[in-house]
N, C-alpha and C positions, 0 to 999 in steps of 0.2 A: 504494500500500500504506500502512497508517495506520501511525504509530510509535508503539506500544504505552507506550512508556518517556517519549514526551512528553505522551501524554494521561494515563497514571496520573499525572505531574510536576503538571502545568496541574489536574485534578484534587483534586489534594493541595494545592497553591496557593491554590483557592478555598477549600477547607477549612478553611485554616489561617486566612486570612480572614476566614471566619466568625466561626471559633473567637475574631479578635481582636474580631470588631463585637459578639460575645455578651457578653466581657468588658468591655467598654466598658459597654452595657448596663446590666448587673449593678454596675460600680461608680456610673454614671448614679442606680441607685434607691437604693444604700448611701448614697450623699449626700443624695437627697432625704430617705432614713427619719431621716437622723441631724440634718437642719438644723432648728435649735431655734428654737420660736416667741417672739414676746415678745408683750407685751401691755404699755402706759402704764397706771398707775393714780396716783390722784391716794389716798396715806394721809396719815395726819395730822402724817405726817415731813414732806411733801415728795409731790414726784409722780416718778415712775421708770418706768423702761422695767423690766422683770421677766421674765426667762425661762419659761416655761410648765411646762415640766421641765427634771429634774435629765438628767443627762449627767454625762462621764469617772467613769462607774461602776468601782470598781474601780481606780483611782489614789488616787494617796498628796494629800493636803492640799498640801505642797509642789509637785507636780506641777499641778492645779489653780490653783495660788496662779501658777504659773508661765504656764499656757497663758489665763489673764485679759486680757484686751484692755486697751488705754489706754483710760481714762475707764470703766471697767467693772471692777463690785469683788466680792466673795464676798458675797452676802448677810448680810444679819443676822436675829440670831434675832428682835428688833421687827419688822421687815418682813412674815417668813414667818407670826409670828404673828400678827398682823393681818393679813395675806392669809386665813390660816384661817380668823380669826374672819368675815371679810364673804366670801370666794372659794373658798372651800377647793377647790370642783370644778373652775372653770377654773385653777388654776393647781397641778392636781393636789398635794394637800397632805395627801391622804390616805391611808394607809400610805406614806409618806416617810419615808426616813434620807439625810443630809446636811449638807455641813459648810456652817459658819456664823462668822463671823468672831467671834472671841474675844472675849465681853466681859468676862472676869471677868480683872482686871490679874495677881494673882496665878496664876493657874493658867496666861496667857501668859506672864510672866516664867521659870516652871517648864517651856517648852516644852510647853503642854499645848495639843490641838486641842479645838474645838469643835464639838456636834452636835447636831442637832435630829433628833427622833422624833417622827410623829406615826402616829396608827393611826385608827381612824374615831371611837372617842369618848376619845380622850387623846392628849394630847402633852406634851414637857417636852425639858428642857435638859440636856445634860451638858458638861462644860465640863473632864472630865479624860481627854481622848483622846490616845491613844497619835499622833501625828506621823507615825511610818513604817509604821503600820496602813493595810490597803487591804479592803476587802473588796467581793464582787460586786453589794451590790446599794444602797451607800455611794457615794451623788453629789453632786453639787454644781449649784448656779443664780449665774448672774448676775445681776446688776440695777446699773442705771446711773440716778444721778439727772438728771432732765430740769433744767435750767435757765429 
């Protein structure tokens, strides 16, 4: 005679199973979508390794500042802008908002963030950003100078 109560059990085991290999899966392609390309270029600074896009959409400048690798620093607004002017498509720089490290001493002294805007025919600087400001579609790039 079959035991009803261990084949529905054994059943619901592989089930569950599943249920873990699908989620496995599903965080498998959240990592691939989210692992950020870089690309060396040689600008007139220097040559760097460059993030391709931005990332940690939606956090705060501090927070970004914080999840920055050693040897890897928040871009600057030279950088970005000379990528634009010779890359602007591979290193999508095109409707971008992102933070950018401070160059203007006074408005850092004042705790103020910096940001780059650019859209397809303009871009500019603003350099009196609120700090504990986040919004959804405000990111940030890396770039590491190559030695």
């Amino acid at each position: 005679m079959i035991d009803l109560n261990k084949s529905i059990k054994e059943k619901q085991e592989q089930i569950n199973k599943l249920n873990r290999d699908i989620e496995d899966v599903k965080k498998d392609l959240e990592n691939q979508k989210n692992k950020v390309l870089t690309k060396i270029v040689k600008l007139s600074i220097g040559t760097y390794e460059v993030e391709t896009k931005i990332h940690h959409l939606g956090k705060t400048y501090a927070k970004c500042e914080k999840d920055c690798s050693k040897d890897w620093e928040i871009a600057t607004y030279s950088i970005l802008q000379e990528l634009r002017n010779t890359q602007p498509n591979e290193f999508n720089l095109v409707d971008t908002w992102e933070f950018v490290q401070q160059p203007d001493l006074i408005s850092k002294k004042n705790n103020f963030v910096a940001r780059f805007y650019a859209g397809s025919d303009w871009a500019y600087l603003v350099c009196n950003g609120d700090p504990s400001c986040s919004y959804s579609s405000l990111g940030v790039r890396f770039v590491r100078r190559i030695k």
